[in-house]
Z-matrix of the N, CA and C atoms (Angstrom, degrees):
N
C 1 1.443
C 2 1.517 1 109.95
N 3 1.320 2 104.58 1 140.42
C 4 1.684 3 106.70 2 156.06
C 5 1.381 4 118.73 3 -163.69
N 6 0.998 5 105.85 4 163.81
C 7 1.534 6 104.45 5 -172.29
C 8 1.169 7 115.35 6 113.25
N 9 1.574 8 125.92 7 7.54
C 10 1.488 9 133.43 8 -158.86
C 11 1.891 10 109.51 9 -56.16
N 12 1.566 11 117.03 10 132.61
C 13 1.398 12 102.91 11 -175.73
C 14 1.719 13 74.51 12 -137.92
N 15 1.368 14 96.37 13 146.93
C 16 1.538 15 113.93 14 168.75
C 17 1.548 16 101.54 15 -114.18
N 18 1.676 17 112.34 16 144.31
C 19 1.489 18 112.19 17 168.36
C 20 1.364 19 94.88 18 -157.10
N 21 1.637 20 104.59 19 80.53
C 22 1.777 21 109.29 20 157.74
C 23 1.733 22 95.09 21 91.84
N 24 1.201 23 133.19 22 -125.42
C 25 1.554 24 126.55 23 175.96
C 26 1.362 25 101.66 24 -115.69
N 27 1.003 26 125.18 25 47.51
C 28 1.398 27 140.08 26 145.11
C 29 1.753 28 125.72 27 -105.04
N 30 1.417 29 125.20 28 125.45
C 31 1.388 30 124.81 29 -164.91
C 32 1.635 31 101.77 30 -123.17
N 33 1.313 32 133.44 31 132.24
C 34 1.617 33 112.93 32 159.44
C 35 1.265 34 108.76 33 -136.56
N 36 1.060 35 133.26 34 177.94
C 37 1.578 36 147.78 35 -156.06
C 38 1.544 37 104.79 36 -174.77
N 39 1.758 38 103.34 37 148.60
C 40 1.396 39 118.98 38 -175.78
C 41 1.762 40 77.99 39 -95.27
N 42 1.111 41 112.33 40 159.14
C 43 1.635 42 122.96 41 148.87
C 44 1.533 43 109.37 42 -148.45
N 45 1.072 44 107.34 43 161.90
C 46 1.607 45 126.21 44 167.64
C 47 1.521 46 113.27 45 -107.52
N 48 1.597 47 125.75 46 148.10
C 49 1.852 48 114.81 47 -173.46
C 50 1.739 49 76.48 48 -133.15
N 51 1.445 50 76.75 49 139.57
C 52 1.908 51 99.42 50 166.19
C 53 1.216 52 93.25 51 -159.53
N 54 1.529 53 128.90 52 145.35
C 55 1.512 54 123.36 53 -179.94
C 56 1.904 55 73.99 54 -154.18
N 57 1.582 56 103.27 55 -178.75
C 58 1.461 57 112.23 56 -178.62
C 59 1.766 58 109.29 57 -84.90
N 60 1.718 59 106.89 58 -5.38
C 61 1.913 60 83.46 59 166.43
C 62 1.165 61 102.46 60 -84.32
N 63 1.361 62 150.28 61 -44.99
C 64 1.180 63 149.09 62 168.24
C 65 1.972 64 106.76 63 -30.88
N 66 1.189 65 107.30 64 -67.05
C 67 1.160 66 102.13 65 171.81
C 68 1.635 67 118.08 66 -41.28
N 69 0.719 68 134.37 67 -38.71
C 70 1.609 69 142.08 68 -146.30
C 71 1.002 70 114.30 69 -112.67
N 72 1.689 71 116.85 70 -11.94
C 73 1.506 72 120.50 71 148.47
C 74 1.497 73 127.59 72 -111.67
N 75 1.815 74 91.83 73 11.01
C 76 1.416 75 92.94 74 -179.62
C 77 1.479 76 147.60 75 84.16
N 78 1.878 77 78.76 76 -1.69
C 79 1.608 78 105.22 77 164.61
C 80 1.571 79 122.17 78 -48.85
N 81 1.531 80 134.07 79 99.82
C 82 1.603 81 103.21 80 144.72
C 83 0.854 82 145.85 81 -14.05
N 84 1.625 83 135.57 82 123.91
C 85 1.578 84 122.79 83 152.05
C 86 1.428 85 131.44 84 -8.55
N 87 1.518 86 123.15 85 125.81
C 88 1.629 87 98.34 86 168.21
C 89 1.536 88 107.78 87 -122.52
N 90 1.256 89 106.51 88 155.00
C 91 1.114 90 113.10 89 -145.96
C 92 2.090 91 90.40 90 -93.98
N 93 1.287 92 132.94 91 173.06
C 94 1.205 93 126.90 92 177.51
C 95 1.281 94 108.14 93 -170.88
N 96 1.387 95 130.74 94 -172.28
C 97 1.709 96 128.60 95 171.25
C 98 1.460 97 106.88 96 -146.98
N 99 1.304 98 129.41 97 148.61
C 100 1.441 99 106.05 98 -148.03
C 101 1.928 100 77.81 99 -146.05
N 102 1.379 101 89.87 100 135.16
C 103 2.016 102 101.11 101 -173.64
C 104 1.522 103 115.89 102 -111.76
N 105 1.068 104 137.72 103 113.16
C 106 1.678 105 121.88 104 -169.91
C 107 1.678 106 99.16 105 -125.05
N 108 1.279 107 110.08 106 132.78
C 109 1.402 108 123.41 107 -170.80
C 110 1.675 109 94.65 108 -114.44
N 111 1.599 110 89.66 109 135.95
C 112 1.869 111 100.06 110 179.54
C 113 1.104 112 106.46 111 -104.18
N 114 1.777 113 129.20 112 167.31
C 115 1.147 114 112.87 113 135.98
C 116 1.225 115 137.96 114 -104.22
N 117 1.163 116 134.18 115 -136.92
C 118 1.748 117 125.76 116 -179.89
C 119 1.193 118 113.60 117 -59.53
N 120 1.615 119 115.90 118 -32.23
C 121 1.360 120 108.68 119 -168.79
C 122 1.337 121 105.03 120 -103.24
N 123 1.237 122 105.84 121 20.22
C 124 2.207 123 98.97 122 163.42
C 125 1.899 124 93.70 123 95.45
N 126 0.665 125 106.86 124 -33.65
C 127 1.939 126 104.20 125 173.97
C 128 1.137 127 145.80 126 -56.39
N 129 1.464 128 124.74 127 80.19
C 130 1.527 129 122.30 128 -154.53
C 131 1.647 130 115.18 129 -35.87
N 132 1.551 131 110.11 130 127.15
C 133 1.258 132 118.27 131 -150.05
C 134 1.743 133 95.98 132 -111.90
N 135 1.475 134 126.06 133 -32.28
C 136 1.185 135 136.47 134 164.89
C 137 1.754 136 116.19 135 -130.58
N 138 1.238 137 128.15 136 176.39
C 139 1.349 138 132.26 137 140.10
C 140 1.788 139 129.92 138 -143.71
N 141 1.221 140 119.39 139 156.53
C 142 1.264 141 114.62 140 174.16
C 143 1.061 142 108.40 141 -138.01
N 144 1.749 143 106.64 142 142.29
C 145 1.628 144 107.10 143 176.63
C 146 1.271 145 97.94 144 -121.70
N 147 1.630 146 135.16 145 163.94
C 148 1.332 147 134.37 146 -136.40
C 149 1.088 148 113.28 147 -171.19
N 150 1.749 149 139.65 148 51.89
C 151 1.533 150 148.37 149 171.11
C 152 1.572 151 97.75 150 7.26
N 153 1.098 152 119.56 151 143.42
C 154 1.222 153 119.80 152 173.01
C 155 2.030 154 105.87 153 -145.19
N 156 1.207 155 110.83 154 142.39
C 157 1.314 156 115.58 155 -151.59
C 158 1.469 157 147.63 156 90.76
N 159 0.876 158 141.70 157 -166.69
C 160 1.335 159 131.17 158 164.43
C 161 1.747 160 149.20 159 -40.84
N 162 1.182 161 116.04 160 78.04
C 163 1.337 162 107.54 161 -177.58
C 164 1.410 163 132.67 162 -44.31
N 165 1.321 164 93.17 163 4.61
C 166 2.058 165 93.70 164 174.03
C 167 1.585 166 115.90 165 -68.32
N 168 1.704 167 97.43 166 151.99
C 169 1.667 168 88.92 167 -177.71
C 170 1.916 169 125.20 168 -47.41
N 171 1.503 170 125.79 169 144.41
C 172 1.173 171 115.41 170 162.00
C 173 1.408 172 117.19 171 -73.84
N 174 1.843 173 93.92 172 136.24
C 175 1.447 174 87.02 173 168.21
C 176 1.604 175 111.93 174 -90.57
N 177 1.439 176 125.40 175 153.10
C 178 1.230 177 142.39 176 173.61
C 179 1.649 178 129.20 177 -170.29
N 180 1.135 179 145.50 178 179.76
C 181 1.041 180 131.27 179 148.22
C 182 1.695 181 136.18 180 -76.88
N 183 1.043 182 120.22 181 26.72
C 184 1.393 183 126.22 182 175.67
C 185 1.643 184 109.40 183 -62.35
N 186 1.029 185 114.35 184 -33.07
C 187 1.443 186 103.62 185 168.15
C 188 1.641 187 134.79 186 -62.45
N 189 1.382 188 80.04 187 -54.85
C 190 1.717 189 110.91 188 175.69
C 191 1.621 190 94.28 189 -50.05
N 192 1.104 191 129.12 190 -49.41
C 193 1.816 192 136.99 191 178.94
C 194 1.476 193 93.03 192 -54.05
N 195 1.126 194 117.55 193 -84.69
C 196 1.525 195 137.41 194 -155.25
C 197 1.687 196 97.12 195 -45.45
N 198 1.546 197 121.90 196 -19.52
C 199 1.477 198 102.04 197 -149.77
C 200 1.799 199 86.40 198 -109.22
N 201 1.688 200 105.62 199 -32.13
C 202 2.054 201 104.71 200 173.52
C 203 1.562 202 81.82 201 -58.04
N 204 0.983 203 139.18 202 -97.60
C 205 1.171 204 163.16 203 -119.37
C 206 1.965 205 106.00 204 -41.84
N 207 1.510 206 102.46 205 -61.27
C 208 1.460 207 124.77 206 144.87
C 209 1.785 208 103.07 207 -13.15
N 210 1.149 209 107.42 208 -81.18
C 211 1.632 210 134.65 209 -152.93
C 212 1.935 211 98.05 210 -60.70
N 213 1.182 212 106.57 211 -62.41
C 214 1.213 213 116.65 212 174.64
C 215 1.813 214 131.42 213 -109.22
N 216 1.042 215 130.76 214 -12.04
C 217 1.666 216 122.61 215 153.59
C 218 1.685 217 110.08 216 -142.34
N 219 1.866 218 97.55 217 61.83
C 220 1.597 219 92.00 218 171.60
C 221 1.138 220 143.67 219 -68.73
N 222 1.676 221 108.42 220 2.41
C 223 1.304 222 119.76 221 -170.72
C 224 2.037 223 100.42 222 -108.65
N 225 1.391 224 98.93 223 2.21
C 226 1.669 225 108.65 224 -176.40
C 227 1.983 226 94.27 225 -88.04
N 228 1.263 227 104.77 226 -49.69
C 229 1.781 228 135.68 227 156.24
C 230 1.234 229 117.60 228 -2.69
N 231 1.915 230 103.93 229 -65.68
C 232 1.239 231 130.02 230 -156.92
C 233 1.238 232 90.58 231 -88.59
N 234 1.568 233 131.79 232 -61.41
C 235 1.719 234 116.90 233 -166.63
C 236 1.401 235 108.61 234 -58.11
N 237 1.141 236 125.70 235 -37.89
C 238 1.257 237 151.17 236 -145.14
C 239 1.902 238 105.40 237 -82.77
N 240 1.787 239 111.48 238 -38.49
C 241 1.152 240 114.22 239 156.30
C 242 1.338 241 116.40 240 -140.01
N 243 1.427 242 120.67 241 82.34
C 244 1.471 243 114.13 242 -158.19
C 245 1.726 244 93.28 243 -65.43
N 246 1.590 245 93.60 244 163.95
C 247 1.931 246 92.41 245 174.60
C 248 1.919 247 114.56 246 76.62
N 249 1.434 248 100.54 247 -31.07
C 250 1.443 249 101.41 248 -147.01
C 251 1.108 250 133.16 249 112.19
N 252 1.061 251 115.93 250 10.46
C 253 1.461 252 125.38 251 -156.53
C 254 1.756 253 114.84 252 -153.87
N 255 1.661 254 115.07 253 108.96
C 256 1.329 255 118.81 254 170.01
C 257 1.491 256 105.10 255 -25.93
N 258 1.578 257 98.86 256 121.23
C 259 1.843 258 90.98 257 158.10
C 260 2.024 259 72.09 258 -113.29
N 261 1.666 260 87.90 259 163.76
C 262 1.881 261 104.20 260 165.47
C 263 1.640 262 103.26 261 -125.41
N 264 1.391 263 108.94 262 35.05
C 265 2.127 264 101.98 263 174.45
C 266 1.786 265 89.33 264 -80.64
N 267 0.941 266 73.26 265 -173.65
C 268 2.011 267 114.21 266 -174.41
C 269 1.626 268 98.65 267 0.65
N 270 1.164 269 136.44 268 -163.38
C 271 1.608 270 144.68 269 -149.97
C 272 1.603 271 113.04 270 -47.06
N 273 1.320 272 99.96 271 -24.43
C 274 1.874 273 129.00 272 178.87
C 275 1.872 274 96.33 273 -11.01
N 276 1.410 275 105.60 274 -65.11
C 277 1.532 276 106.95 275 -162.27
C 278 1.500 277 119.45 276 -43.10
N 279 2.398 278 93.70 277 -56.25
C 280 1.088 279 108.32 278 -168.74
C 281 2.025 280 119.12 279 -71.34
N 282 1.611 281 79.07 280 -26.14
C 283 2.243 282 85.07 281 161.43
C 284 1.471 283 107.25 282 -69.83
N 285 0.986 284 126.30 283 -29.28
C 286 1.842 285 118.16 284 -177.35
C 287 0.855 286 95.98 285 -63.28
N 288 1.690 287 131.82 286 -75.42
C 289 1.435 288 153.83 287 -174.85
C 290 1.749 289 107.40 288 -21.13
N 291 1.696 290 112.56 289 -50.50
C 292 1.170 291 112.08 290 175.63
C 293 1.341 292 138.74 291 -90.44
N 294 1.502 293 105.01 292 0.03
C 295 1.537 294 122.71 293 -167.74
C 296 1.820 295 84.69 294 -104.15
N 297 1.184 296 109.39 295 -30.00
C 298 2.173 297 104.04 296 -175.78
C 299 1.682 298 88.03 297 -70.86
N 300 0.910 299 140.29 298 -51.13
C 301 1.321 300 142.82 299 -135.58
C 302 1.848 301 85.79 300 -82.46
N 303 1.151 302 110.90 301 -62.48
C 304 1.558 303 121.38 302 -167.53
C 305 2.163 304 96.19 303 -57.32
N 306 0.639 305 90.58 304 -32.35
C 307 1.669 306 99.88 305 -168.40
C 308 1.702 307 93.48 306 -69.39
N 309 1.424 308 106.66 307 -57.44
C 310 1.477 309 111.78 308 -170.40
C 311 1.843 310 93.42 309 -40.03
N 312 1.388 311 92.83 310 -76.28
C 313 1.762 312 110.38 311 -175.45
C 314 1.540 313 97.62 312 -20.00
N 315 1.244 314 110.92 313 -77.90
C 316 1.751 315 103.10 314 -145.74
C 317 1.052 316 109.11 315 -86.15
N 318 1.648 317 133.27 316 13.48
C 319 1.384 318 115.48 317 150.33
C 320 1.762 319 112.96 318 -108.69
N 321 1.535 320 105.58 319 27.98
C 322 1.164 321 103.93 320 -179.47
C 323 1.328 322 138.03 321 74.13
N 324 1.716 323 128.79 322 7.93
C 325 1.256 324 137.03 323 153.81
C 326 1.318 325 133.81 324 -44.79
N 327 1.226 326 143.68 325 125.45
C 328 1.511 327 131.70 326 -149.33
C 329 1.417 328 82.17 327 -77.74
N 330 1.657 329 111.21 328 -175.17
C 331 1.339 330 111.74 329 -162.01
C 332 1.992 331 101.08 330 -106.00
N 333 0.799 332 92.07 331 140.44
C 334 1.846 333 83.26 332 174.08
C 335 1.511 334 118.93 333 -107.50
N 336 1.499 335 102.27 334 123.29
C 337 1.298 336 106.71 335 -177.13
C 338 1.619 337 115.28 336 -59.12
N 339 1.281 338 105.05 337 149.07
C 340 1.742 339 114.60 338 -161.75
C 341 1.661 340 78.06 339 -134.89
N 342 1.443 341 98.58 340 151.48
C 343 1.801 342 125.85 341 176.21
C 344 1.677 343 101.68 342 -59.40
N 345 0.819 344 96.03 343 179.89
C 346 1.757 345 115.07 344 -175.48
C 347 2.091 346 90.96 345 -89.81
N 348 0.984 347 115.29 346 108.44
C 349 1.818 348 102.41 347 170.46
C 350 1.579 349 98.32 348 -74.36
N 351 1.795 350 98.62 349 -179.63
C 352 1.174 351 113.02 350 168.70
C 353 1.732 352 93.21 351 -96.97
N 354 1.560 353 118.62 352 164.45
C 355 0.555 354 149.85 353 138.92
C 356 1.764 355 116.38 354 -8.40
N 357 1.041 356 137.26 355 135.64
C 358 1.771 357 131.67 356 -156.79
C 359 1.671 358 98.66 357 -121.87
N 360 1.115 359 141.74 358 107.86
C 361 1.337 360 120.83 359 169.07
C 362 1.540 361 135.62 360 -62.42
N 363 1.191 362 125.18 361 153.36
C 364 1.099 363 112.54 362 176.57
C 365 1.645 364 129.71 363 -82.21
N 366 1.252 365 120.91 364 153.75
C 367 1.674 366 103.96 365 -159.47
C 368 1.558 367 89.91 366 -115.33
């Protein structure tokens, strides 16, 4: 975050999002502005986060994923986005995390370095 402006119990911030699925399909950064409302006693009472920039499609490889993925572990696919749609409940993240990585491999994408994580707890 930066850019922090306070006005009364209102807070906002510019931020940028990059995490390693973004990485791993090659997503850009996106850029956003993020609003947190307190109440009397100092305790974030709401928040809003707010895309900032261009609504044109991203380019990345999420397709190119989605379409091996189809071909060879479509039923990994289906838990993974029931509906069509990322869910992130229970192990979901760390199975994405390993099905992008395996995908990279076997169609031959160099590998992209990802940050050091913390540590994941167990549930």
């Amino acid at each position: 975050y930066t850019g922090f402006r306070e006005a009364g119990d209102v807070v906002t911030a510019d931020g940028t999002e990059i995490n390693d699925f973004y990485r791993l399909i090659e997503r850009p950064p996106q850029k956003f502005r993020a609003t947190w409302w307190m109440d009397a006693s100092g305790k974030i009472s709401g928040f809003l986060y707010e895309p900032r920039g261009s609504t044109a499609a991203v380019e990345d490889r999420f397709d190119q994923f989605k379409e091996w993925a189809r071909k060879t572990k479509p039923a990994e696919l289906d838990f993974l986005m029931p509906g069509g749609r990322i869910d992130p409940t229970g192990d979901r993240p760390e199975r994405f995390h390993a099905i992008l990585l395996e995908w990279r491999k076997a169609v031959g994408l160099p590998p992209i370095e990802l940050p050091e994580s913390e540590p994941r707890s167990v549930r």
